[in-house]
TIDREN-699921 format. One record per residue (C-alpha): residue number from 1; residue in one letter; x, y, z. Coordinates in pm, 1 decimal, always signed. Example, Ala and Ser with C-alpha at 12.3 -4.5 7.8 and 13.67 -1.06 7.14 Angstrom:
REM residues 2
REC    n  res        xx        yy        zz
REC    1    A   +1230.0    -450.0    +780.0
REC    2    S   +1367.0    -106.0    +714.0
REM end
This chain:
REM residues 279
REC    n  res        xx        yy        zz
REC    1    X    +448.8    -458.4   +1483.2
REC    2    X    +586.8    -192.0   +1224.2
REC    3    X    +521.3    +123.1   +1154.4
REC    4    X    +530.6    +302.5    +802.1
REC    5    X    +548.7    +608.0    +657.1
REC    6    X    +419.7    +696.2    +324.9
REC    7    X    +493.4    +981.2     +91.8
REC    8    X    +196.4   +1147.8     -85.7
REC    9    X    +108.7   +1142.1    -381.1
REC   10    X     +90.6   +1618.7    -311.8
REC   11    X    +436.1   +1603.6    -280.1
REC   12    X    +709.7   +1710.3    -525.9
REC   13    X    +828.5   +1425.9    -679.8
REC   14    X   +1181.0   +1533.8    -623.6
REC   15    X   +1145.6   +1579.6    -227.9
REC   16    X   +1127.2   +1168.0    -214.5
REC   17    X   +1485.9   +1150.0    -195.3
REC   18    X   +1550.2   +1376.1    +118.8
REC   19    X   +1256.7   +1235.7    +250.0
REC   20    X   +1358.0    +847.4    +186.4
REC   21    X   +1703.5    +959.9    +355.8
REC   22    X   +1561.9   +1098.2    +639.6
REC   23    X   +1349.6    +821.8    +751.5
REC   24    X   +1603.5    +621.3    +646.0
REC   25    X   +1749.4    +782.1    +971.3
REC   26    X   +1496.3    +681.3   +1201.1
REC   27    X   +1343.8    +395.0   +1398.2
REC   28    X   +1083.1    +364.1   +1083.0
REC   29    X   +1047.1     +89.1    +933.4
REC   30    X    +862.6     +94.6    +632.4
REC   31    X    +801.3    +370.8    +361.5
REC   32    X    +528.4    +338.5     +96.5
REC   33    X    +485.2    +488.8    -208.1
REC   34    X    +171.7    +526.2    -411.0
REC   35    X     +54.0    +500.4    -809.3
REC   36    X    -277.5    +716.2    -835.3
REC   37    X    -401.7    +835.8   -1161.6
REC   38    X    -183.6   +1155.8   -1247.5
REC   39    X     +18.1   +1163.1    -988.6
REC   40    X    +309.5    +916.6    -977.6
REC   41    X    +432.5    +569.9   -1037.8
REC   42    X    +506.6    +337.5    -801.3
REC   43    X    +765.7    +149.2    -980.6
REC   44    X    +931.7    +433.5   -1060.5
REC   45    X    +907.5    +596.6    -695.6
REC   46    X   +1013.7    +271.6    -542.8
REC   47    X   +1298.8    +238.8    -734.0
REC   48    X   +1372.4    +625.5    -640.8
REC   49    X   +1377.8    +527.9    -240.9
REC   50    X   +1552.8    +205.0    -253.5
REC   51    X   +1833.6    +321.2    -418.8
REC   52    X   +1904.9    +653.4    -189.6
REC   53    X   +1827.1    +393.1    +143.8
REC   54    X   +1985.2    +118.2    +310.7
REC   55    X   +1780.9      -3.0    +573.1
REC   56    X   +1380.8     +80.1    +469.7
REC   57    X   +1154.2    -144.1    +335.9
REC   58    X    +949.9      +1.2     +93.6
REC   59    X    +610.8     -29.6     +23.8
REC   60    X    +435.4     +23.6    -321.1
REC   61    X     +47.4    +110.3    -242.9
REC   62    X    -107.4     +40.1    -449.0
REC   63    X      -5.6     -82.5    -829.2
REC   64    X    -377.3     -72.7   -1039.4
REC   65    X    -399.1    -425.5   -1171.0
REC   66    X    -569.1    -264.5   -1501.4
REC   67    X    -300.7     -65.3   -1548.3
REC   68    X      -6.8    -325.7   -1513.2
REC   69    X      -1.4    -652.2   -1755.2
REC   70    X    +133.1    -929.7   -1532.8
REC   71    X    +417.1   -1013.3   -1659.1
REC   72    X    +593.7    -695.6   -1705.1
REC   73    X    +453.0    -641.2   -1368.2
REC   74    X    +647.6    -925.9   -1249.5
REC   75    X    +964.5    -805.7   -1459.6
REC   76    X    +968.7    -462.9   -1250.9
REC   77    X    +921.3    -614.0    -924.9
REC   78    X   +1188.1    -880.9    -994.3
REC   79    X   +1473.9    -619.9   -1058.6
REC   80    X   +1345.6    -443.4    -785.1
REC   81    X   +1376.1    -764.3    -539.0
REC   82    X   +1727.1    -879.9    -718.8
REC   83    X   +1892.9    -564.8    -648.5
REC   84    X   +1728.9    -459.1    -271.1
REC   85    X   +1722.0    -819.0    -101.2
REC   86    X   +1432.8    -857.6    +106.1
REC   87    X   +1363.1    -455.2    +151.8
REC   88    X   +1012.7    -452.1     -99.5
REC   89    X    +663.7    -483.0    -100.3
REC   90    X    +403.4    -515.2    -365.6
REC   91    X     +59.1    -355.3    -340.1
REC   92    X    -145.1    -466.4    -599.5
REC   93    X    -512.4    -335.6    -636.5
REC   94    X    -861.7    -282.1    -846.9
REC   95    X    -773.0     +84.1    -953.6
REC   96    X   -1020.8    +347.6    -872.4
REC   97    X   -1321.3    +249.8   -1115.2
REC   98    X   -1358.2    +577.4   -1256.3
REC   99    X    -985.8    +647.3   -1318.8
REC  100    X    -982.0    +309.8   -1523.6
REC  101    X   -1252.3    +392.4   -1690.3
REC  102    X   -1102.2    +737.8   -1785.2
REC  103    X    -835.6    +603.8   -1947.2
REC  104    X   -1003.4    +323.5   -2084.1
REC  105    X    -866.7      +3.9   -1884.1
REC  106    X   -1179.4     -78.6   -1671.4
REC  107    X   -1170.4    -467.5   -1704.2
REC  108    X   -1515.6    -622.1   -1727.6
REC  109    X   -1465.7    -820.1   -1392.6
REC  110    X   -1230.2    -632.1   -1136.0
REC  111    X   -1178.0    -931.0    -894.6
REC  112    X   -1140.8   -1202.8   -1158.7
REC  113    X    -856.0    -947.8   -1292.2
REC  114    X    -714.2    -909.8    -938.5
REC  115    X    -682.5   -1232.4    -861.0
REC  116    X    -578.3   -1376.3   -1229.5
REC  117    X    -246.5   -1097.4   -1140.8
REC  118    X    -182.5   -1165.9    -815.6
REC  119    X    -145.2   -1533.8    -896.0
REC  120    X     +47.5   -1541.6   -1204.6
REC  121    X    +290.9   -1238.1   -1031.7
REC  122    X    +358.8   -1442.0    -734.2
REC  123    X    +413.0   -1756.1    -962.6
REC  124    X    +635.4   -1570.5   -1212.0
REC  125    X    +831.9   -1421.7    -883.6
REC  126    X    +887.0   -1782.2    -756.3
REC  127    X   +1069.6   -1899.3   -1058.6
REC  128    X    +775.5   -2078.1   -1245.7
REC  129    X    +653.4   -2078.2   -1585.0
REC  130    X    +321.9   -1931.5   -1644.8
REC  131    X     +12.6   -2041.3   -1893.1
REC  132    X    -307.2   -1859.6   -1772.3
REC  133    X    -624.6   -1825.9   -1972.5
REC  134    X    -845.0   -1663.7   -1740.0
REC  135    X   -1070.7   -1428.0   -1767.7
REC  136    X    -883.9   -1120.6   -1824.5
REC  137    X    -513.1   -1232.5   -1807.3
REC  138    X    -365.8   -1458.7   -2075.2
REC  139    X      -5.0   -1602.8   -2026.1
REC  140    X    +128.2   -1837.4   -2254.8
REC  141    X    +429.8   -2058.4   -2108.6
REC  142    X    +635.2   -1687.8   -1974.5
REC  143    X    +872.1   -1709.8   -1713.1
REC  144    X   +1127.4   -1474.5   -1558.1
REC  145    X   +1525.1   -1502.4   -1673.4
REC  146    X   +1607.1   -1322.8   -1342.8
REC  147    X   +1345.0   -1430.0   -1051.7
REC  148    X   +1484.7   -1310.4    -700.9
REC  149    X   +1619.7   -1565.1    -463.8
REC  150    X   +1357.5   -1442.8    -203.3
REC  151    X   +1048.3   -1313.3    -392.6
REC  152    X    +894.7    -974.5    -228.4
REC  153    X    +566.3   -1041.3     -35.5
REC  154    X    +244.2   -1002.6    -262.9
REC  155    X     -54.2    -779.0    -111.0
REC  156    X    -390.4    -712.6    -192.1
REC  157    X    -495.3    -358.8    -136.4
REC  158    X    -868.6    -365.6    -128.4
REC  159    X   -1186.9    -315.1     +84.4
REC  160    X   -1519.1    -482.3      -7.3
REC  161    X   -1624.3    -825.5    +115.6
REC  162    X   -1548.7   -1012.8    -191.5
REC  163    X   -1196.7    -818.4    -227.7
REC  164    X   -1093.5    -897.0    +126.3
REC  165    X   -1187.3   -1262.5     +70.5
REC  166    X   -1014.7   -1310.2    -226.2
REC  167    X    -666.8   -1105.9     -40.3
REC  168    X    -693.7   -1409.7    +207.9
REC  169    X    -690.6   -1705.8     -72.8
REC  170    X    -430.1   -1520.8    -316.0
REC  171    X    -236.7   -1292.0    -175.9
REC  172    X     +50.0   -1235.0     +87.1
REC  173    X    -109.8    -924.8    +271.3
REC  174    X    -420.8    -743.0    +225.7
REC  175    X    -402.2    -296.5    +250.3
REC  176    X    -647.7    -117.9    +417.3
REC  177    X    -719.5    +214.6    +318.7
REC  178    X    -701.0    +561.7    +529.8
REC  179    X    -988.3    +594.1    +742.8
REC  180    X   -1090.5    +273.7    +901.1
REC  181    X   -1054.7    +233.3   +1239.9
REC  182    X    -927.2     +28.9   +1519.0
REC  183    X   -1283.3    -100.8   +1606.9
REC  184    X   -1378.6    -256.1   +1217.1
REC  185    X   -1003.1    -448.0   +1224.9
REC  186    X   -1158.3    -775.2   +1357.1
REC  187    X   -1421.8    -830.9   +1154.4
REC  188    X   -1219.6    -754.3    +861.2
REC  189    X    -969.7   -1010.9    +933.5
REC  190    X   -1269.5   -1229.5    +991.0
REC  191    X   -1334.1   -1110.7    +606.6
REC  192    X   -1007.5   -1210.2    +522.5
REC  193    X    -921.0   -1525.6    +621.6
REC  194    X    -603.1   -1558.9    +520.1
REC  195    X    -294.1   -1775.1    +691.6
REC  196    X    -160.9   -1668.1   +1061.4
REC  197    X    +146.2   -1472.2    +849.7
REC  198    X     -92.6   -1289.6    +617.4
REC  199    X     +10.9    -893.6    +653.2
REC  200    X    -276.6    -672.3    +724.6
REC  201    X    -132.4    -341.7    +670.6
REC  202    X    -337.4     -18.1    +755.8
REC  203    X    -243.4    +332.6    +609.5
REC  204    X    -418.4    +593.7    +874.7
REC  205    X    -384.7    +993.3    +832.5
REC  206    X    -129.2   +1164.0   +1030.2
REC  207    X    -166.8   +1504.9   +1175.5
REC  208    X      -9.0   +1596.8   +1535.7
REC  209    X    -159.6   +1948.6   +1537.6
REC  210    X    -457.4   +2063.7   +1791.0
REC  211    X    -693.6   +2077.6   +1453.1
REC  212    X    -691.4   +1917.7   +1089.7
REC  213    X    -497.9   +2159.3    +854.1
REC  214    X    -795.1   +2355.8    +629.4
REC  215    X    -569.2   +2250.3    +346.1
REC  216    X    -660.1   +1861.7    +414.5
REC  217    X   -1012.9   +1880.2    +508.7
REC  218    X   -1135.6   +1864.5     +99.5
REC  219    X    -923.5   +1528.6     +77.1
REC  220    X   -1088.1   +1385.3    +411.5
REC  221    X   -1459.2   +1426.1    +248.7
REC  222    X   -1301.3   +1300.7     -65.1
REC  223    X   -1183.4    +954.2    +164.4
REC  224    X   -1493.6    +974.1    +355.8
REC  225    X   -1689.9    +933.4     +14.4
REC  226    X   -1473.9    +655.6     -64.4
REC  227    X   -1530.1    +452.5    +177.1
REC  228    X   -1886.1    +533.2    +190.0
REC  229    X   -1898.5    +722.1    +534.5
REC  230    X   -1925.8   +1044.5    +694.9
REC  231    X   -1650.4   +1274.7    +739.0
REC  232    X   -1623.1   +1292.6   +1066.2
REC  233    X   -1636.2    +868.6   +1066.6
REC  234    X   -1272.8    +899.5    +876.5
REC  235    X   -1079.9    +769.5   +1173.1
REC  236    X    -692.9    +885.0   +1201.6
REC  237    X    -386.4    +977.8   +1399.2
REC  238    X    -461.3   +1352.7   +1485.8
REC  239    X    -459.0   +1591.5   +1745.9
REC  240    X    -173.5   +1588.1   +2025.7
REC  241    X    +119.2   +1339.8   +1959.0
REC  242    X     +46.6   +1092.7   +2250.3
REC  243    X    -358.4   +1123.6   +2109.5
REC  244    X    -194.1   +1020.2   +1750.6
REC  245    X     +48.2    +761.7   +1896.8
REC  246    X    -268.2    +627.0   +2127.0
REC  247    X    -451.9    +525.2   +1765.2
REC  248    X    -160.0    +371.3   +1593.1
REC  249    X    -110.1    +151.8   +1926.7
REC  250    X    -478.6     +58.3   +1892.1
REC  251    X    -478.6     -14.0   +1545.8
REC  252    X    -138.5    -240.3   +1650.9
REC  253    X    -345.7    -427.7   +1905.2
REC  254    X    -662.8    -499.1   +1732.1
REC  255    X    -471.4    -699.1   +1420.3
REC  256    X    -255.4    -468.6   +1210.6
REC  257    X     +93.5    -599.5   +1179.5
REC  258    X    +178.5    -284.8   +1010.2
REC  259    X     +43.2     +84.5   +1062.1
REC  260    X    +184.3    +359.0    +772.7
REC  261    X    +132.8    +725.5    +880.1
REC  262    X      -4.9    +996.1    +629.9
REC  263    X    +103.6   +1271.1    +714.3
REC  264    X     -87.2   +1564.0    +631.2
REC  265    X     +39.6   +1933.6    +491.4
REC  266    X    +357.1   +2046.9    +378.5
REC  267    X    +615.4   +1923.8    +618.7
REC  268    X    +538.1   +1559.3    +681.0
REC  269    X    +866.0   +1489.4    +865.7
REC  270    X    +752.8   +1720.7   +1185.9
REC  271    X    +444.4   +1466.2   +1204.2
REC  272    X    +627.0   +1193.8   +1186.9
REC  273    X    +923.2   +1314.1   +1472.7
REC  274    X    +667.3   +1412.5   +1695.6
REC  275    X    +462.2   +1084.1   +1662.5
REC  276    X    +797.3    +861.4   +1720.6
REC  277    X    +878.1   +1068.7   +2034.8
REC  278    X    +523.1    +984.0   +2174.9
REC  279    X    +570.7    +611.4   +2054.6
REM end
């Protein structure tokens, strides 16, 4: 079981380097970094935290498949894996349909697209030379000059049925988004299907104060809307630290191999000490 940390996307980009040392610091063991629309890139941000750590592996969740041709997908991750041995993972996703769309990338099938990356990334990461025609990537005999000795795990970060089946065929690990619960784990393993070492890593909100900040409660409703709930259905880690630790042990025991915190507001690290002392 691991537990993760991610920095959000509210943050200053510049406070991911005392941040990255810091948990670099503590039991943690993963952190993950994110790539929304406007925000940040994950490439960019996980390069940022490996190089100021030594021990973290870090996470990139999620890389927009639209957004990211295959190839030079591949090329980043590659350099990333040669240079931090075995401390990387790759998130690799749909992209929010209306972000795509807004910046004119919205592919014409999302999961043919997903999966078409996923497979020629992990091939191109093991060494292999590449000729795809699908149906939205086309690779023509490419292969990597540099592939790492031990390619960085593959995941899928996604939620629907179809998604969750196609994480289990394709991909190393399937992400689950902030807000589902302990109790809708098993069926969506059922929904994945994937080998006894698939990953199923679950990003849950973090808040170890008596009430949600006021601050956060616009960006639950947004997540609630998301993933097509009410608000007050958005399960997290909140209220005293042994009630937050209490739902990142349940989330451990009904099927996630890896749990990464969210802290909420503008000093994530207090969440995140007071949750390890109740762990």
């Amino acid at each position: 079981m691991r537990l993760g940390v991610m920095f959000d996307r509210d943050l200053p980009p510049e406070q991911l380097i005392p941040f990255a040392r810091a948990l670099d610091e503590t039991s943690v063991d993963d952190l993950w970094v994110v790539e929304d629309l406007g925000w940040t890139g994950g490439v960019s941000s996980a390069a940022t935290a490996l190089a100021v750590t030594s021990r973290l592996r870090v996470g990139i969740g999620i890389t927009p498949a639209p957004l990211r041709n295959p190839m030079l997908l591949a090329m980043e991750l590659a350099n990333l894996a040669r240079v931090h041995p075995g401390r990387l993972a790759a998130g690799i996703g749909h992209g929010v349909g209306d972000w795509m769309r807004q910046v004119g990338a919205a592919p014409s099938s999302p999961l043919a697209l997903l999966e078409e990356t996923i497979t020629s990334v992990r091939a191109l990461l093991r060494g292999e030379t590449v000729t795809l025609h699908g149906r939205s990537v086309h690779l023509d005999g490419v292969s990597l000059v540099h592939p790492p000795a031990a390619p960085p795990p593959v995941l899928a970060g996604v939620k629907g049925p179809r998604s969750l089946a196609l994480s289990g065929r394709v991909a190393q690990g399937t992400i689950i988004p902030e807000g589902v619960g302990p109790a809708q784990l098993p069926g969506i393993l059922d929904q994945i299907g994937g080998s006894a070492d698939h990953e199923l890593v679950v990003f849950s909100f973090l808040s170890t104060e008596a009430e949600v900040p006021e601050s956060a409660r616009s960006m639950l409703a947004g997540q609630a809307g998301f993933l097509g709930v009410a608000p007050e259905e958005v399960a997290m880690a909140s209220g005293s630290p042994e009630a937050a630790a209490e739902h990142v042990k349940e989330l451990w025991a009904a099927g996630a191999a890896t749990v990464a915190v969210r802290p909420l507001g503008p000093d994530p690290l207090r969440h995140v000490t007071a949750l390890l002392s109740a762990l």
